[in-house]
N, CA, C and O atoms as a Tinker XYZ file with bonds, in Angstrom:
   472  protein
     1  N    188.535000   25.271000   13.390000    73     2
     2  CA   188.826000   24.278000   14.418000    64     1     3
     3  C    187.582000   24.047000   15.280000    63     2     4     5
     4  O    186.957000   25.010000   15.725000    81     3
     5  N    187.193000   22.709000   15.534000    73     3     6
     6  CA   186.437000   22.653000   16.399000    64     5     7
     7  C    186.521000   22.545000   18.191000    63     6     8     9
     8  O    187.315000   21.851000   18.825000    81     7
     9  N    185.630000   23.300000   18.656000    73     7    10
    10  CA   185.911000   23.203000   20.201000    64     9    11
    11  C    185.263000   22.707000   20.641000    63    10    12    13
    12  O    185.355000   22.720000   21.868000    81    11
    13  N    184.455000   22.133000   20.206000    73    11    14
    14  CA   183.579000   20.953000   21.096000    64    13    15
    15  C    184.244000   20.373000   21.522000    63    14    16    17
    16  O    185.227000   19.897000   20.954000    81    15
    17  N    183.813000   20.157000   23.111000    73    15    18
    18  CA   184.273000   18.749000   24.265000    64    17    19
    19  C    183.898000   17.621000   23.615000    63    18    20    21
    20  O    183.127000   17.426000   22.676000    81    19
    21  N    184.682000   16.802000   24.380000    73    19    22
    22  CA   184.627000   15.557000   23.922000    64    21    23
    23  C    183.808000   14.535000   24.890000    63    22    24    25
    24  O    184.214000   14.710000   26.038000    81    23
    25  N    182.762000   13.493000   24.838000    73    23    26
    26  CA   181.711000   13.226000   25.824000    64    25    27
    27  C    182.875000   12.806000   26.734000    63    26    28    29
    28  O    184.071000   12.537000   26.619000    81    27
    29  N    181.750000   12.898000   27.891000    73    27    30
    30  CA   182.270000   12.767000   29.602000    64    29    31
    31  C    181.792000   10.925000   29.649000    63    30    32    33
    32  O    180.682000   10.403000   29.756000    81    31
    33  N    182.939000   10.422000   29.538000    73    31    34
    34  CA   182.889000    8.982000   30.073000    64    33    35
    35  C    182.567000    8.694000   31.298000    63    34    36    37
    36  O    183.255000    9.110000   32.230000    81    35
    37  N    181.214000    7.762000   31.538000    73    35    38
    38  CA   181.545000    7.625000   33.356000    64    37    39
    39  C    181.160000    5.737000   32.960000    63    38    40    41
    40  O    180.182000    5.233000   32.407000    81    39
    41  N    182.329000    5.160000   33.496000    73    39    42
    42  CA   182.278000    3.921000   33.688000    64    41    43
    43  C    181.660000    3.381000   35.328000    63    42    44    45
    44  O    182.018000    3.929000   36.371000    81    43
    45  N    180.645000    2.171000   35.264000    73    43    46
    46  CA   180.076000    1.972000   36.259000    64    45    47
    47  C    180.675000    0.367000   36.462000    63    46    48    49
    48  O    180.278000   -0.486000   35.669000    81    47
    49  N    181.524000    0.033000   37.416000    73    47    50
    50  CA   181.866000   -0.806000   37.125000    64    49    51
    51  C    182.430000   -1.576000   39.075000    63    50    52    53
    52  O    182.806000   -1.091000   40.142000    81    51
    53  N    182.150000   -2.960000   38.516000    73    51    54
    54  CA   181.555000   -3.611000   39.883000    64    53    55
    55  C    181.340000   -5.231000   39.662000    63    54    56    57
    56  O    181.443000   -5.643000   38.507000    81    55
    57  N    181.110000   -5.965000   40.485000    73    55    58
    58  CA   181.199000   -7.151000   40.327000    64    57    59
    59  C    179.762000   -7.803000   39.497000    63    58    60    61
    60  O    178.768000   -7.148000   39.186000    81    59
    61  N    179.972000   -9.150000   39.278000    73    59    62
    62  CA   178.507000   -9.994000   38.469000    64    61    63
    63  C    177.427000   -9.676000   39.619000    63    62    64    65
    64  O    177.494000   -9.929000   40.822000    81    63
    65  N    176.529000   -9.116000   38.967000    73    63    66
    66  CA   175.089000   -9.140000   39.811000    64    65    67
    67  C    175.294000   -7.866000   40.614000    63    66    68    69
    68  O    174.220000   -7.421000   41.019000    81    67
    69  N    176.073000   -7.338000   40.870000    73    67    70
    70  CA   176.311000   -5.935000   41.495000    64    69    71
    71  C    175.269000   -4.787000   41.016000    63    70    72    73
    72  O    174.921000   -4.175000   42.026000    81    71
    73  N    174.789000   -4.386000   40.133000    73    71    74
    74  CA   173.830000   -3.499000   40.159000    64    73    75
    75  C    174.324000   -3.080000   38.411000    63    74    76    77
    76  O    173.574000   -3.036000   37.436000    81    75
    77  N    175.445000   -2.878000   38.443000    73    75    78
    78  CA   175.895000   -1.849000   36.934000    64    77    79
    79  C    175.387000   -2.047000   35.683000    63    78    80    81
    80  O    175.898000   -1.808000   34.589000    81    79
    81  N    174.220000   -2.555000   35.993000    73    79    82
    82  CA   173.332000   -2.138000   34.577000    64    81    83
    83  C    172.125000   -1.332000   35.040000    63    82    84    85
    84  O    171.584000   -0.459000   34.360000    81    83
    85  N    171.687000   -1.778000   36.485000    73    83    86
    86  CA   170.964000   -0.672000   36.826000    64    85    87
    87  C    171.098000    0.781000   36.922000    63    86    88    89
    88  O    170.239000    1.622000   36.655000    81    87
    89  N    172.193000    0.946000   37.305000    73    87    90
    90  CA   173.001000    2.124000   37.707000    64    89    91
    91  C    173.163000    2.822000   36.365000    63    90    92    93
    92  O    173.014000    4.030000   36.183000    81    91
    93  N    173.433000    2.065000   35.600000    73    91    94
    94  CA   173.780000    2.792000   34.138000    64    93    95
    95  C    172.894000    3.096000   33.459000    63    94    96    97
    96  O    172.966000    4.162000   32.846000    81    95
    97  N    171.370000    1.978000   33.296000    73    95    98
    98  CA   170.190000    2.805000   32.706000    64    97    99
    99  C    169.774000    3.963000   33.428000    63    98   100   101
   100  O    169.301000    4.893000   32.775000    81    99
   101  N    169.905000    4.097000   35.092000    73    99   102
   102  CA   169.605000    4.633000   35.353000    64   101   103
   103  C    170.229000    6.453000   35.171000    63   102   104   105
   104  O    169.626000    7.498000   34.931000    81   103
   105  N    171.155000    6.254000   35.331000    73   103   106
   106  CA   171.888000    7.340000   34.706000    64   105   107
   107  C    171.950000    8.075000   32.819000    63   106   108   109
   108  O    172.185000    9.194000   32.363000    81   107
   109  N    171.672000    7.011000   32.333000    73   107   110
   110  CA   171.738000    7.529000   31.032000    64   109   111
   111  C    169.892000    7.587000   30.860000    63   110   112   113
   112  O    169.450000    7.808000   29.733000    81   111
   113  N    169.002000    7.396000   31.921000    73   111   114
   114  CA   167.397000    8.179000   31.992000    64   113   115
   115  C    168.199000   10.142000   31.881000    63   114   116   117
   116  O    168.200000   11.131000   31.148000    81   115
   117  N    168.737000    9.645000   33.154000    73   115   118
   118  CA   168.604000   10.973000   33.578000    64   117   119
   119  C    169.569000   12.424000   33.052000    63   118   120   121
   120  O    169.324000   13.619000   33.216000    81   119
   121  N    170.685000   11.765000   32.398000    73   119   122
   122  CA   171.335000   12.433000   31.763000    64   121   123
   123  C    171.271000   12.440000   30.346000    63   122   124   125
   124  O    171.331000   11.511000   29.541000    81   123
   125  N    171.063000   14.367000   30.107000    73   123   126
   126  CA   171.043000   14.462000   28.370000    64   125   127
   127  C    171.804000   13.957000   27.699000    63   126   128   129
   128  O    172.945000   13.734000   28.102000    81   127
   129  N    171.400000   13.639000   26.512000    73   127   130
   130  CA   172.027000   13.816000   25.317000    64   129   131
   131  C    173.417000   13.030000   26.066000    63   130   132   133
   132  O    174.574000   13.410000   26.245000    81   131
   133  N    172.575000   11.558000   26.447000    73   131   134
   134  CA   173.982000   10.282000   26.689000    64   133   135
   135  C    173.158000    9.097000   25.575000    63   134   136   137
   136  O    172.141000    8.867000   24.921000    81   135
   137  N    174.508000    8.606000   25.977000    73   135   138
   138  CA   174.374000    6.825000   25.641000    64   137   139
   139  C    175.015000    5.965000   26.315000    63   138   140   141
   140  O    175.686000    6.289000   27.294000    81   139
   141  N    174.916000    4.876000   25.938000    73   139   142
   142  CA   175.223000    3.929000   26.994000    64   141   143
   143  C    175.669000    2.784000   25.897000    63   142   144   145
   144  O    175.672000    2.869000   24.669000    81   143
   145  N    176.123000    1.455000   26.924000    73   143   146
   146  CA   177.381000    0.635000   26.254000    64   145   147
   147  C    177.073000   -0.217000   27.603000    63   146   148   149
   148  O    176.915000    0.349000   28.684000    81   147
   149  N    177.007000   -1.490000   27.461000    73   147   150
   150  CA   176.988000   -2.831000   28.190000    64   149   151
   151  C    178.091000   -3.739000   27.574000    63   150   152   153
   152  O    178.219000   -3.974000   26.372000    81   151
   153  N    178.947000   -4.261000   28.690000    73   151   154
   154  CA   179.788000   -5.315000   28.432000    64   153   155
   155  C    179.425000   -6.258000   28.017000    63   154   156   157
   156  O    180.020000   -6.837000   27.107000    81   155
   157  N    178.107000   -6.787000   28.676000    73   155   158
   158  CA   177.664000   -7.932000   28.198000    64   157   159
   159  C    176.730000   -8.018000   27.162000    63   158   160   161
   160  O    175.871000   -8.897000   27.095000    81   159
   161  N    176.908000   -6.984000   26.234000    73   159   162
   162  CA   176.266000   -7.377000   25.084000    64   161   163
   163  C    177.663000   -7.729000   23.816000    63   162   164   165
   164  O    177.493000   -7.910000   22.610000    81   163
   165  N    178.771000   -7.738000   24.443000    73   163   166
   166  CA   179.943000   -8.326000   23.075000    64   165   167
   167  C    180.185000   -9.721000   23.843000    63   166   168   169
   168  O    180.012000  -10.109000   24.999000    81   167
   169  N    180.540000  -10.138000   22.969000    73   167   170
   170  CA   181.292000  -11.343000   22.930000    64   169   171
   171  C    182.739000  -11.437000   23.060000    63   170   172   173
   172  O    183.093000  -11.937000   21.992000    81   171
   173  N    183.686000  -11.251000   23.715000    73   171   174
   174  CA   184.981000  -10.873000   23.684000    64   173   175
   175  C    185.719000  -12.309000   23.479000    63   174   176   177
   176  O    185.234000  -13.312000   24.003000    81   175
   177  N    186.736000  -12.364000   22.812000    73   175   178
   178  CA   188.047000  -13.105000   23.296000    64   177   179
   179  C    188.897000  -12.811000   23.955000    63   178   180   181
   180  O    189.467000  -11.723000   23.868000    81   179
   181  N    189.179000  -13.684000   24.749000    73   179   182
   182  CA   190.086000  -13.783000   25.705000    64   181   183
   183  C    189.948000  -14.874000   26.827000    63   182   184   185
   184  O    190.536000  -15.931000   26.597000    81   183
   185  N    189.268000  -14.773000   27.986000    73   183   186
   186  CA   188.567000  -15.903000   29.160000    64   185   187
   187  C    187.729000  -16.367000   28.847000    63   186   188   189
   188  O    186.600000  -16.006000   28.512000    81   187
   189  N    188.391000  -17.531000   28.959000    73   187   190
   190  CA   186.809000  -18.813000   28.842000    64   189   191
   191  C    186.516000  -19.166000   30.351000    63   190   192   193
   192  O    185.330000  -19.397000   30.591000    81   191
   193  N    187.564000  -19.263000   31.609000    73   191   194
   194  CA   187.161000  -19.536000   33.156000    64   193   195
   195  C    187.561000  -18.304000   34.016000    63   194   196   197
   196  O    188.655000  -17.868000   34.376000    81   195
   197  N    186.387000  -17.934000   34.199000    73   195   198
   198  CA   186.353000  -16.316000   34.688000    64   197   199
   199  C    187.071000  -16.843000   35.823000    63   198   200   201
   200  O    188.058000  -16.206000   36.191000    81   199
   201  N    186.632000  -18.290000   36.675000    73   199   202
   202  CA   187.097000  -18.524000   37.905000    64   201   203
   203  C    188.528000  -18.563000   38.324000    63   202   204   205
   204  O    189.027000  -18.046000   39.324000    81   203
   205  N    189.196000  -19.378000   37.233000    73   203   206
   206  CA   190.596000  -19.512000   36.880000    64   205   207
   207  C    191.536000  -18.431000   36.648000    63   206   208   209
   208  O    192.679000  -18.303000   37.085000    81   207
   209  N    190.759000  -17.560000   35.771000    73   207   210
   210  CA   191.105000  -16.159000   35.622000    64   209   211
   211  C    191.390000  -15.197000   37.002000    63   210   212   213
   212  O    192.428000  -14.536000   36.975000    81   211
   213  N    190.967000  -15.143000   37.586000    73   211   214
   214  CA   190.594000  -14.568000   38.806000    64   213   215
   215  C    192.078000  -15.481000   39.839000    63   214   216   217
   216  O    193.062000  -14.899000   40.296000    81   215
   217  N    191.899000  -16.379000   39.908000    73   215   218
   218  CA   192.764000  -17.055000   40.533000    64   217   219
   219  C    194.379000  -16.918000   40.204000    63   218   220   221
   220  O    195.374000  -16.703000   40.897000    81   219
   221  N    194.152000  -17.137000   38.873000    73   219   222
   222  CA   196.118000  -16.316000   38.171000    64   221   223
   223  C    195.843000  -14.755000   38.806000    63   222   224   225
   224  O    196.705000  -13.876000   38.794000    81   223
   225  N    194.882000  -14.637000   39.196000    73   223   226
   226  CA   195.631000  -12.581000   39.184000    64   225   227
   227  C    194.536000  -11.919000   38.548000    63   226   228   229
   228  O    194.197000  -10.849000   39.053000    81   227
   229  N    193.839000  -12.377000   37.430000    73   227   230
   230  CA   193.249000  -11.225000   36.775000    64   229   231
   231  C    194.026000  -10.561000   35.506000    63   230   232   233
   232  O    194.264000   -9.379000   35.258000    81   231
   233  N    194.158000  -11.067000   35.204000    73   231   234
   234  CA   195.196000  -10.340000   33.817000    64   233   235
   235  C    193.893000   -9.142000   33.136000    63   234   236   237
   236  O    193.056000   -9.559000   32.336000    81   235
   237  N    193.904000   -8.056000   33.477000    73   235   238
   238  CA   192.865000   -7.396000   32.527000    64   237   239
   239  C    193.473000   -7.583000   31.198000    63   238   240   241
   240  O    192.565000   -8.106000   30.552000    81   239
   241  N    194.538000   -7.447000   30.387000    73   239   242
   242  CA   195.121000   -7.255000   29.694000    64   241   243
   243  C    195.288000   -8.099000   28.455000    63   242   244   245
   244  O    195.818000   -7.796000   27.386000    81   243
   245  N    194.402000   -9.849000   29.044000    73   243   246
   246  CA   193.873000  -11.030000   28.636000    64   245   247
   247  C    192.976000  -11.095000   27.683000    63   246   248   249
   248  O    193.020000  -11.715000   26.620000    81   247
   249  N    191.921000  -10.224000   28.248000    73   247   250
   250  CA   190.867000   -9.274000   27.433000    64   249   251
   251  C    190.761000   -9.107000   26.021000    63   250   252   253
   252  O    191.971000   -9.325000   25.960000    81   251
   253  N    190.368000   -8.879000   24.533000    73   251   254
   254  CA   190.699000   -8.230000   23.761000    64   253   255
   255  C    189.366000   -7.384000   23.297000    63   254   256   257
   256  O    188.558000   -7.705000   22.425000    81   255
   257  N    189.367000   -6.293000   24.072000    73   255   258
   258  CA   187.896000   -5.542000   24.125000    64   257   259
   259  C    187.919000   -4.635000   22.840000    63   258   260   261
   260  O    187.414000   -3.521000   22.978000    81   259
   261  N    188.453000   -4.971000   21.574000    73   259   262
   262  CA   188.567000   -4.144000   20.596000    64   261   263
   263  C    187.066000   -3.750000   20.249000    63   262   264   265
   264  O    186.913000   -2.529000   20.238000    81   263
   265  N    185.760000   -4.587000   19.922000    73   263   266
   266  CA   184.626000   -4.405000   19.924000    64   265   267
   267  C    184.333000   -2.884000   20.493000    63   266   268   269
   268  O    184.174000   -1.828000   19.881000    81   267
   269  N    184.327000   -3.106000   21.528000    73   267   270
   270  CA   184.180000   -2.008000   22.767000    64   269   271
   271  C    184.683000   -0.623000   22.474000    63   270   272   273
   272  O    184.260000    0.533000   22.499000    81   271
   273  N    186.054000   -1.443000   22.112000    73   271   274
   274  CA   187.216000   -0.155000   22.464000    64   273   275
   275  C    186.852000    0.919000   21.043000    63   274   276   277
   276  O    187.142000    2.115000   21.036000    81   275
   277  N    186.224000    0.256000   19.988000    73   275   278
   278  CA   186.059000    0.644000   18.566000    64   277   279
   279  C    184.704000    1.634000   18.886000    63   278   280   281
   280  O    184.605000    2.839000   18.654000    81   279
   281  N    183.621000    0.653000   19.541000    73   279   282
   282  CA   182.526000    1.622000   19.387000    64   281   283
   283  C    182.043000    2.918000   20.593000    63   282   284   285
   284  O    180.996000    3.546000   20.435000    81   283
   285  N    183.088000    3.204000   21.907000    73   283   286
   286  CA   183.078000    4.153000   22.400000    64   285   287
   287  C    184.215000    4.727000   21.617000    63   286   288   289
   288  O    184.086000    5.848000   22.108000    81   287
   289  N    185.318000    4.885000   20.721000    73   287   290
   290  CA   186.228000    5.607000   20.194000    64   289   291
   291  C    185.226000    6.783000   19.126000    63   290   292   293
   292  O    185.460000    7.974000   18.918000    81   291
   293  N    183.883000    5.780000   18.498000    73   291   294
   294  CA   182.893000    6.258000   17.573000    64   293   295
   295  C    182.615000    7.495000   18.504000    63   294   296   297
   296  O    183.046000    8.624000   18.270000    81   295
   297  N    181.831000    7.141000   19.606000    73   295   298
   298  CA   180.980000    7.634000   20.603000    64   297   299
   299  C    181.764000    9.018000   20.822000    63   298   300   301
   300  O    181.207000   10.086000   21.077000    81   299
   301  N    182.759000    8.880000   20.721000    73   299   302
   302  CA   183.811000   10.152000   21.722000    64   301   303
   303  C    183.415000   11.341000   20.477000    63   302   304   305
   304  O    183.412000   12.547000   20.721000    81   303
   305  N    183.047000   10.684000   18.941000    73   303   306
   306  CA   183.458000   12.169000   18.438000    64   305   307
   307  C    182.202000   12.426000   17.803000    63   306   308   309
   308  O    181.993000   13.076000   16.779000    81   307
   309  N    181.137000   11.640000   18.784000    73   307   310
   310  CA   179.793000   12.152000   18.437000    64   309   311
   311  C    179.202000   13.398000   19.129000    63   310   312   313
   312  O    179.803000   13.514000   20.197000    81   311
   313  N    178.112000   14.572000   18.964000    73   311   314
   314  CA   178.321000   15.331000   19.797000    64   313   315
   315  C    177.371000   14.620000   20.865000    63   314   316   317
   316  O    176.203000   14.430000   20.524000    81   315
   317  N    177.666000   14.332000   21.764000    73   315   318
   318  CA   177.213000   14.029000   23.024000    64   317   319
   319  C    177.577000   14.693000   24.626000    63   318   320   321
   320  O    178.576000   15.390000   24.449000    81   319
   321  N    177.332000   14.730000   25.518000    73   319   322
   322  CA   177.407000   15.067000   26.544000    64   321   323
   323  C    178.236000   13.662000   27.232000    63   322   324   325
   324  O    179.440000   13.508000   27.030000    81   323
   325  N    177.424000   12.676000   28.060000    73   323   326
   326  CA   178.312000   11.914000   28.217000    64   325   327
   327  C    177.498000   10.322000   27.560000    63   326   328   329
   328  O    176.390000   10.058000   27.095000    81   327
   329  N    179.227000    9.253000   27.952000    73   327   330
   330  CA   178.797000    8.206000   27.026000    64   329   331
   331  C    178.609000    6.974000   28.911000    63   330   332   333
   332  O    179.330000    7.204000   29.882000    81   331
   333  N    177.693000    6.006000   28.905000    73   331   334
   334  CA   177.681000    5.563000   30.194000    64   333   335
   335  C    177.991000    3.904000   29.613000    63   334   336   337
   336  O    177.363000    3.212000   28.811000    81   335
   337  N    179.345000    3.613000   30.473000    73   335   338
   338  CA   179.411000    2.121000   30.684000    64   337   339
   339  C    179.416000    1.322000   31.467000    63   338   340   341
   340  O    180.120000    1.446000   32.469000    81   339
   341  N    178.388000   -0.092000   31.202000    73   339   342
   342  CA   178.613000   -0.906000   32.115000    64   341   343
   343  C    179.559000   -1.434000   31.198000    63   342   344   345
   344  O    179.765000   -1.683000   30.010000    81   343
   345  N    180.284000   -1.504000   32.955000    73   343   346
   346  CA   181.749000   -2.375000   32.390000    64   345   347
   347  C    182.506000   -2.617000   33.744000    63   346   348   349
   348  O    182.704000   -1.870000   34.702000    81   347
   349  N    182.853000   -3.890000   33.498000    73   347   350
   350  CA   183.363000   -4.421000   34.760000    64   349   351
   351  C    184.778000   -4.253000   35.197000    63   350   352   353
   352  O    185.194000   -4.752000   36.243000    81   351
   353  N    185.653000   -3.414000   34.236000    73   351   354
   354  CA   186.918000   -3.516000   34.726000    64   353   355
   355  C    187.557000   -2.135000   34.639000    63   354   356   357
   356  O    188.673000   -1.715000   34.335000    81   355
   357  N    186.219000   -1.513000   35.089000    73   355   358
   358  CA   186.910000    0.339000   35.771000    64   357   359
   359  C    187.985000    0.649000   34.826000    63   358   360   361
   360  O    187.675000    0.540000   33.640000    81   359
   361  N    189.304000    1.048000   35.126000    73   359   362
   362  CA   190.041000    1.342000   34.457000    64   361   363
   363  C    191.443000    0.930000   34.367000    63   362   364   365
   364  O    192.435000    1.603000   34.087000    81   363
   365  N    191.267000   -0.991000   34.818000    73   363   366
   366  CA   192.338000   -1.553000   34.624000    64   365   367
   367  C    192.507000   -1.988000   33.274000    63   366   368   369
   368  O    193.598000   -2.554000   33.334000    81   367
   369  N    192.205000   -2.056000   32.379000    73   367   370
   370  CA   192.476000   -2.397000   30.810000    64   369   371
   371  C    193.175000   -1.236000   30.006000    63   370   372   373
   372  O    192.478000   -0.271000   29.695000    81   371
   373  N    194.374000   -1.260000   29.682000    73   371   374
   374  CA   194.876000   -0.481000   29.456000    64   373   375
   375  C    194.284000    0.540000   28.287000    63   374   376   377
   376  O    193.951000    1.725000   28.248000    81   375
   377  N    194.347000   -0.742000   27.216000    73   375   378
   378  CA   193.605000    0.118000   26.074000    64   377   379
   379  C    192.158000    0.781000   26.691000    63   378   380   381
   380  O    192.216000    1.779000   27.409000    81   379
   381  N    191.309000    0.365000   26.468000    73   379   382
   382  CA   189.963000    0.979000   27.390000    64   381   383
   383  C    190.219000    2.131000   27.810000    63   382   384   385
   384  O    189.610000    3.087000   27.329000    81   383
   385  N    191.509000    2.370000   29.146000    73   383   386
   386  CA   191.399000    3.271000   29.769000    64   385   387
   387  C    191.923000    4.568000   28.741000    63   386   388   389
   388  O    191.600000    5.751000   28.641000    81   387
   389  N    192.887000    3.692000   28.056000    73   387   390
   390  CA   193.501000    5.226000   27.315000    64   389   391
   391  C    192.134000    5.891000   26.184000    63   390   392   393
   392  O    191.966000    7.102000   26.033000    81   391
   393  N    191.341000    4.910000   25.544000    73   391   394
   394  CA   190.189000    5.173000   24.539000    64   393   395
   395  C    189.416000    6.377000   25.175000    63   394   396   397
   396  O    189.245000    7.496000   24.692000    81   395
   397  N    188.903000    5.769000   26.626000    73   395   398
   398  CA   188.047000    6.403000   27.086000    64   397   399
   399  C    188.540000    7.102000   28.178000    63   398   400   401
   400  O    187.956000    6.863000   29.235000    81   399
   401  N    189.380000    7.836000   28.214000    73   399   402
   402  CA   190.084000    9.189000   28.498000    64   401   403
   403  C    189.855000    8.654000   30.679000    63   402   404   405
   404  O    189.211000    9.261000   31.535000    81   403
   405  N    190.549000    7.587000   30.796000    73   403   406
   406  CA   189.536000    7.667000   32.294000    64   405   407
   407  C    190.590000    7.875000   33.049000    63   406   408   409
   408  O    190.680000    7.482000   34.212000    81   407
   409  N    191.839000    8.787000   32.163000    73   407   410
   410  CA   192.699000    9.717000   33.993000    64   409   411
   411  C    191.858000   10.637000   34.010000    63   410   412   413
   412  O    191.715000   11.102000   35.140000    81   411
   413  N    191.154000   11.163000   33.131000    73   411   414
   414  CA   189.974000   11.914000   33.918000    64   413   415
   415  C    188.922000   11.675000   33.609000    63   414   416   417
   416  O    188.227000   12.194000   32.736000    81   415
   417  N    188.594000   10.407000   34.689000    73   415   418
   418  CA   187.097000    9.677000   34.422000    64   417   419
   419  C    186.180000    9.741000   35.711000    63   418   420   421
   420  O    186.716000    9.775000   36.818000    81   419
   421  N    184.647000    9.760000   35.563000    73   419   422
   422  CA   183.732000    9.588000   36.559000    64   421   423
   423  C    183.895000    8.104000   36.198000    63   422   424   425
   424  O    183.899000    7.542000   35.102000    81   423
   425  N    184.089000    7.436000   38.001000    73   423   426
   426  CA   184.208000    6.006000   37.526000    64   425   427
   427  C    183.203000    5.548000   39.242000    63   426   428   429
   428  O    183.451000    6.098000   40.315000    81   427
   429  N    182.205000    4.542000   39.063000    73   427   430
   430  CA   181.616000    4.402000   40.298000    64   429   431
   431  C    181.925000    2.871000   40.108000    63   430   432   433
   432  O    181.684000    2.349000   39.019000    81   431
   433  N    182.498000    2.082000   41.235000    73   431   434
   434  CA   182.688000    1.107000   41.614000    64   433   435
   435  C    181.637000    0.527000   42.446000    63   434   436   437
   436  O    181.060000    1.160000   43.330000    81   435
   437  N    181.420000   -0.593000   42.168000    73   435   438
   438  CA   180.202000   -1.212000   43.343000    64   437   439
   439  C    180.967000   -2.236000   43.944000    63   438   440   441
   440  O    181.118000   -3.325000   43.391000    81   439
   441  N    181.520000   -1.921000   45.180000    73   439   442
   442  CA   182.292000   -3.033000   45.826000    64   441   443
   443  C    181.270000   -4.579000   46.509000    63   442   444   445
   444  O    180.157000   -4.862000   46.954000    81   443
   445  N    182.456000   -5.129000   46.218000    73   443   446
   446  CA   181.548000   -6.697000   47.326000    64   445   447
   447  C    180.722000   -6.438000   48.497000    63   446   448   449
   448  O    179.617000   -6.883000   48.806000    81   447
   449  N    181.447000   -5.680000   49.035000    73   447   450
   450  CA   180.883000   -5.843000   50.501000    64   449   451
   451  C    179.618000   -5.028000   50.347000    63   450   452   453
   452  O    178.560000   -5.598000   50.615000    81   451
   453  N    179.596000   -3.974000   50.015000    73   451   454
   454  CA   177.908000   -3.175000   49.304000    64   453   455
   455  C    176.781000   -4.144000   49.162000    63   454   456   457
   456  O    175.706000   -4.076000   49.759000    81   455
   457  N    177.231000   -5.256000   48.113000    73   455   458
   458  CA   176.947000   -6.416000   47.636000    64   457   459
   459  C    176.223000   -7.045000   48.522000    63   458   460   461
   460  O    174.993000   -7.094000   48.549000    81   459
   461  N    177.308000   -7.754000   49.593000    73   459   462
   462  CA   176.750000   -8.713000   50.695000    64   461   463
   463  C    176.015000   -8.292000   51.519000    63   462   464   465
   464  O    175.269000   -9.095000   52.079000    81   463
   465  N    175.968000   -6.788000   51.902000    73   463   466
   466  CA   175.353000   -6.146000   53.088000    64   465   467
   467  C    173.945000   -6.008000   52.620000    63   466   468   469
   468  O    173.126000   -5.813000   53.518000    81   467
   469  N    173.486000   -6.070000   51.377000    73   467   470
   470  CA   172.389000   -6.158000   50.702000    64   469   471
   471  C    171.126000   -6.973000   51.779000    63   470   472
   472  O    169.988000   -7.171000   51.354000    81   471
């Protein structure tokens, strides 16, 4: 049986232009034996008017982050330490959250107001 842990997910996740790609290279410099994962390198289906989107509510659930959800599922049973995502929707996506184990997740939010006070 193997006892290896399984990598430590830390999702960095925060609004457009908020920092979370900085934050995330910056973290996967400094932490061993990681990797990392950007939202905005898939193409997802689901929203075509982020604005509109936002305005119904936000449906995370709209989403279909299978891309994603496929290649941190890879990630989890690689031996790694931890896996770092930018990703904008913390741990409201259901699938996501269950993939990447985030009831017990390092999760850093970059709120608006952080943002504006800039």
């Amino acid at each position: 049986m193997n006892n290896r842990m399984k990598p430590q997910v830390i999702a960095i996740a925060g609004v457009s232009g908020g920092g979370k790609t900085t934050i995330a290279k910056y973290l996967h410099r400094k932490l061993k034996n990681s990797r990392i994962h950007f939202f905005d390198d898939y193409d997802f289906d689901g929203v075509d008017d982020i604005i509109d989107w936002v305005n119904k509510g936000a449906d995370y659930e709209s989403w279909d982050l299978s891309p994603l959800i496929k290649d941190v599922d890879k990630l989890r049973h690689e031996p790694l330490n931890y896996i770092v995502l930018d990703y904008p929707f913390a741990y409201k996506n259901a699938k996501m959250s269950a993939i990447a184990n985030m009831q017990q997740r390092l999760l850093i939010q970059i709120s608006k107001l952080k943002i504006l006070s800039r």
